[in-house]
N, C-alpha and C positions, 0 to 999 in steps of 0.2 A: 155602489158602482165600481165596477174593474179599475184597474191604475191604467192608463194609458202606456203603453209602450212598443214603438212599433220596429221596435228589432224581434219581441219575442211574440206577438198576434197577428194571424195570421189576416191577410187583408180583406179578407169577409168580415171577420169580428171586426175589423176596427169600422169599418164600413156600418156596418148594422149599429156601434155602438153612436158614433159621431151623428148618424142621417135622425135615429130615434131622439139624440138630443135636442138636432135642430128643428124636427116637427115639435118637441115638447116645448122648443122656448118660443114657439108660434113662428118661426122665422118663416115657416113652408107650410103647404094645406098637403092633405092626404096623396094627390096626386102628382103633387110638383115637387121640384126640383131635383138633380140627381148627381152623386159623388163618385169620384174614381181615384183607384188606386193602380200605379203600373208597378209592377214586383222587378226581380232583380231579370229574371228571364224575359222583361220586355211584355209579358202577358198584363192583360189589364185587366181589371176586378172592378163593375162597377153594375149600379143601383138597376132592377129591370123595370122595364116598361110597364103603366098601368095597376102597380101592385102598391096597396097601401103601404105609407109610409110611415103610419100608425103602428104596424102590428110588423115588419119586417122581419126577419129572420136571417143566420148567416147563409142557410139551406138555399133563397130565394138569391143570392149575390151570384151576377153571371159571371164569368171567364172568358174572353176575348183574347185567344192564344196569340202569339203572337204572329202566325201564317194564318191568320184569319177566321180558325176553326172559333167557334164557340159552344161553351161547355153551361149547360144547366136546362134549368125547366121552362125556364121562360124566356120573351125576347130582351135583349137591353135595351138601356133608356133610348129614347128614340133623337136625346140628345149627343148618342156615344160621337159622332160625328166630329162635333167642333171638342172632343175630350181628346180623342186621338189626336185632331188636328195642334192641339198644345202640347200634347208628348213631343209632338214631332219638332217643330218648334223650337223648345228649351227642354232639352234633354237633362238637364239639373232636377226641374219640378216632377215630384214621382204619388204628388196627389192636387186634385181638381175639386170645387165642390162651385153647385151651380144652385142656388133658388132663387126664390121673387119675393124676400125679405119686403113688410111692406115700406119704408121709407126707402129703401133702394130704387125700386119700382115707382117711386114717386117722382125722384131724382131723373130717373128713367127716362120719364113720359113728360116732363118739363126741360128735357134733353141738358140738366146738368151734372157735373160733377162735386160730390161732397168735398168742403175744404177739408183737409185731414188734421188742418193745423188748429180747429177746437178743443182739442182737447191733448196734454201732452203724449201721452204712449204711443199714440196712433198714427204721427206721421211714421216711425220707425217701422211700427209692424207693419202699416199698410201699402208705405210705401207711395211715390204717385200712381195713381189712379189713369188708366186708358178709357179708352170710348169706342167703342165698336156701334155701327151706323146698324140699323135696322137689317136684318134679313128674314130669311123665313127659318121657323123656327124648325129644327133638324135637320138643314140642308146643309151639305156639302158647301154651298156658299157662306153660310154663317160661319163654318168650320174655318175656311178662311179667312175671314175678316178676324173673327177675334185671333186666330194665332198669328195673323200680323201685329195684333198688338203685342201679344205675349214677345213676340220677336224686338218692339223696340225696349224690351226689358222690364216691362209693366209685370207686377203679379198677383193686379187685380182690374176689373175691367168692369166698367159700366155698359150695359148692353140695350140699346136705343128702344126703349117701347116693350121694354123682356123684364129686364131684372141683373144681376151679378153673376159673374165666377174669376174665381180667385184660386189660384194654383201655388202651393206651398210642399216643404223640401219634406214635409211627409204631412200626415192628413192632422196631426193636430196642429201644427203651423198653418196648414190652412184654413181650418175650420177658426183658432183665434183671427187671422186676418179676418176671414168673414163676419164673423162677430161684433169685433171691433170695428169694421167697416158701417156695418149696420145702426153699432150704437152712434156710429158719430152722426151719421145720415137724419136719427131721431131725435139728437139732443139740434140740431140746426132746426128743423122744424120747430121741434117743443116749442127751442129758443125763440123763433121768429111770430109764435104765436103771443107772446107777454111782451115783447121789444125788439131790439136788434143786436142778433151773436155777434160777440167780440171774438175776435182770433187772437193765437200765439203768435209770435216772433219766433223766426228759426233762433235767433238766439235765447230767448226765455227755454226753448225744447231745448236747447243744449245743455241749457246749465239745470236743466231737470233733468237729464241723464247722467250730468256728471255728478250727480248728487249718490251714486253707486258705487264710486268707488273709498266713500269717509264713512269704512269700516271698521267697527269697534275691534280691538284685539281678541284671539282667541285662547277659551279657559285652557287649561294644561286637562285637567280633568271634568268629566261631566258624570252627575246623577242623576238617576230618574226613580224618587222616591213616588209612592200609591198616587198621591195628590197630585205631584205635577204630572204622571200619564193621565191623569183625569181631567187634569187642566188640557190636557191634547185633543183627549176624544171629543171633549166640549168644543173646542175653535173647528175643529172639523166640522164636526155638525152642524153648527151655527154657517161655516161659510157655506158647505153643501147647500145648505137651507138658502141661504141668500142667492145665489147663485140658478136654484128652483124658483125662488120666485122674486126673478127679472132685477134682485139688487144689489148685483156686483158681476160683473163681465166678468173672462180668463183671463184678462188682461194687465187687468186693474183691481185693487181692493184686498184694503189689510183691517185682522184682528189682531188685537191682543187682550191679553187676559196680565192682572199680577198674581204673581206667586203667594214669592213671599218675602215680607215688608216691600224695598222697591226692585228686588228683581221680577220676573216676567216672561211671559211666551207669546211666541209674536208670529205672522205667519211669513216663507219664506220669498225673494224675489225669484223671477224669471221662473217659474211653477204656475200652470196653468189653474186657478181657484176651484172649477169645478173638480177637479183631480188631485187636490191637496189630500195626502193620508197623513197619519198621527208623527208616523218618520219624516217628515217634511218641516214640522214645523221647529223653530230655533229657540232654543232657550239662552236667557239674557240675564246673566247674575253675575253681581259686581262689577257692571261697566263690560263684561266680556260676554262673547257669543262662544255658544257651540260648537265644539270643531268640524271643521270642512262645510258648514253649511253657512247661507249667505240670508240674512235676515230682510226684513224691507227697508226700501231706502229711506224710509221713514221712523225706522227705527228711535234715532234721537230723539224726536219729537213725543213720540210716546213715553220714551225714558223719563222726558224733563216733565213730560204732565202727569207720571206719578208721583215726581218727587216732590210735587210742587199742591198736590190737589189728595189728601189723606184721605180724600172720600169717594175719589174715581179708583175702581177697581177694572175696567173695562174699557176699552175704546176700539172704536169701528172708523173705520176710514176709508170710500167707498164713491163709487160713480153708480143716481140710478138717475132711470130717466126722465124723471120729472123734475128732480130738485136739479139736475146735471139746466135745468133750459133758467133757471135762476144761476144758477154758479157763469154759463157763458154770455147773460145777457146783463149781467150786475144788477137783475133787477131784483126787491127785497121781496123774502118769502114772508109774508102777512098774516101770521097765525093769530094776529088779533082779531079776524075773521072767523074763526072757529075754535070758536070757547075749549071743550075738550082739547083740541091739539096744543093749543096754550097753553094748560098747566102742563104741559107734559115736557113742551120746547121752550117755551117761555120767548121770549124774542130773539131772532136768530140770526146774529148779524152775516154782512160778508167781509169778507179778508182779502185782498190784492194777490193775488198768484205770485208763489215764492216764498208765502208766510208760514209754509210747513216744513222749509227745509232749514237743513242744520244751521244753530246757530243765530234764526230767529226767533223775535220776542212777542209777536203781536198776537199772536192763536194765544199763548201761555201766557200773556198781560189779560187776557178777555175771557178764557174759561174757568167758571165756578159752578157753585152750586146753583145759582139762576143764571147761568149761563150756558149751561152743557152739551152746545153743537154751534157748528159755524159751517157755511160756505164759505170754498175756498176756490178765487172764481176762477173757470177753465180748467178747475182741477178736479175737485170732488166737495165730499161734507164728510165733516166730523163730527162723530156722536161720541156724548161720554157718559157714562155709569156704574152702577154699584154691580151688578150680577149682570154678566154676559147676556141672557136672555131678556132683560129689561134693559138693556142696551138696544139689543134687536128690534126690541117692540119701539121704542124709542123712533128709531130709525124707519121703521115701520111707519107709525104715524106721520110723521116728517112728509114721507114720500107720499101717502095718500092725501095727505094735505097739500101737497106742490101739484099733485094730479089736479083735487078738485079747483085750484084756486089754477091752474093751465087752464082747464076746462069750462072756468067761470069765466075767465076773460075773454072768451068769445062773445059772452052773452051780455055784457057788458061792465059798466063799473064795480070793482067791489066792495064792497060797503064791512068795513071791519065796527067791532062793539069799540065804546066810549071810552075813556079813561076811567071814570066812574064804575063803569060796569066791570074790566078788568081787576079793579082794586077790590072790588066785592071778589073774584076768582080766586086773587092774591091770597084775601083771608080765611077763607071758606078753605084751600086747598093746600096752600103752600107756608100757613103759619104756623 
């Protein structure tokens, strides 16, 4: 995948690359939803009408000049309407993105609005949340209503019986809004299907942001011998991968890898995960980070769980959306239920929010070798192990198993194996 950057792509590319991601993470069907981009001349760039969204092209992105003319093959979105009407609006926001994500659209049609305060990252990027009343969809009057929202400073907007759009200071700031918006929409559901989501306190989000600025000192010099570029290539991969399928947003979600003995590479903050390259990522020796680049804020924590665990070589730290509806409902994830997921996770407690920031004991009092992942509620989970890709898988498992045990409580009670039967797992697997 290209790197994101939108001083040097032009706004078709970035257009065709963003609209392709959000059909591929299912957020949109072939024919819905549509992005824009206004350039410096005031012209706007944005998705056309009726054209899969599957197979897009930068060839197929219209131009909407800015005296009206328009430039291309086809018509534009038939929602370009209310896109202008937010240009006009807030002249700051210089990208739009619009689809019918399905928890948003749920949110919708139940005419509420997602708390943001689920989960920590998300009141910051999302911001509060508008509400724009029903109109018809590509009329001049919708165009109105929502950029009266946009107008009270909103820059994302729930759209009554529609879906979302969210306007950000170039299109990957909006597209994470959106994203983020979405995930928190599914983790309140998940949530509400096992129990009932607990929310953040604006001050719990506070003192998880100020958790950015207890930066490690930086090396005077840095190496990059064979292994540790390989150690890079590998976190990349791994997070691309995760990121493909649905298990860590842009928003949110750290690898790291060790090096060598307790130094380590870690990945960096404020870097969108899908768009992480191998220059991105922060190497961590001797207590020091790499120069000019800003590690995760959870770096510590990882520090202290290699010094402390000789036999984690890897740790994942991550929002998906099945175990995220256990992390905000404090309800326990029961893999005593399903024998395979067991020896793999073995029981997997939860931890109070706040237990992964610097200078706590309770994650690093509780993980071993039969302990190797925790919720950590409102926040994410942590997995840990020997090789990065059995890390993944790890994590992997975790999440199909929060799925099926979500999807079982519909159906009723569920009914986990015996102690007896466990103990037979124990020896059979884990002696």
């Amino acid at each position: 995948m290209k790197k994101l950057d939108t001083r040097l792509m032009h706004p078709r590319d970035q257009i065709t690359m963003i609209i392709d991601k959000v059909y591929r993470s299912g957020l949109t069907t072939t024919s819905g939803g549509n992005i824009s981009v206004i350039d410096e001349n005031g012209d706007i760039w944005v998705t056309p009408s009726a054209i899969d969204k599957g197979s897009l092209r930068a060839s197929d992105i219209i131009c909407v000049r800015k005296d009206g003319t328009i430039e291309g093959r086809h018509k534009p979105s038939s929602e370009y309407p209310f896109h202008k009407a937010i240009y006009e609006a807030r002249p700051d926001i210089k990208a739009v993105v619009h689809a019918h994500p399905p928890a948003l659209v749920s949110f919708s049609i139940v005419r509420q609005i997602p708390d943001t305060n689920i989960i920590p990252q998300a009141k910051n990027i999302c911001g509060p949340i508008g509400y724009a009343t029903y109109e018809l969809p590509g009329s001049e009057i919708l165009g109105d209503v929502i950029a009266k929202e946009f107008e009270k400073g909103f820059n994302a907007v729930i759209m009554e019986n529609h879906g979302t759009v969210v306007g950000g200071s170039d299109l990957g700031d909006a597209f994470q809004r959106f994203e983020t918006l979405e995930f928190c929409g599914r983790t309140i559901i998940y949530g509400s299907t096992i129990g009932s989501p607990k929310y953040l306190s604006d001050d719990q989000i506070a003192e998880f942001e100020e958790q950015i600025p207890r930066l490690l000192p930086e090396m005077k010099e840095v190496e990059h011998p064979s292994d540790e570029r390989a150690i890079r290539e590998e976190i990349k991969k791994i997070v691309h991968r995760a990121c493909e399928q649905g298990l860590m947003i842009s928003s949110y979600g750290t690898v790291s890898v060790r090096w060598r003995d307790n130094d380590f590479l870690i990945t960096p903050t404020n870097v969108a995960r899908w768009d992480i390259q191998n220059e991105d990522i922060v190497q961590i020796k001797d207590g020091k980070r790499e120069p000019g680049k800003i590690p995760s804020r959870s770096t510590w924590l990882h520090q202290e769980i290699y010094k402390r665990n000789p036999h984690v070589n890897s740790v994942i730290l991550t929002q998906t959306p099945y175990l995220m509806a256990y992390s905000v409902s404090a309800e326990k994830l029961d893999v005593r239920t399903i024998p395979e997921s067991w020896i793999f996770l073995q029981d997997v407690p939860n931890v109070p929010f706040g237990s992964h920031f610097a200078g706590e004991e309770t994650i690093l009092n509780l993980l071993s070798e039969n302990t190797p992942a925790v919720i950590i509620e409102n926040d994410s989970v942590l997995v840990t192990g020997d090789k990065l890709l059995g890390t993944f898988d790890r994590l992997e498992v975790a999440e199909f198993s929060a799925k099926s045990l979500t999807m079982g409580a519909s159906l009723g009670k569920l009914v986990p194996i015996n102690p007896d039967q466990v103990e037979e797992l124990r020896k059979k697997f884990l002696s």
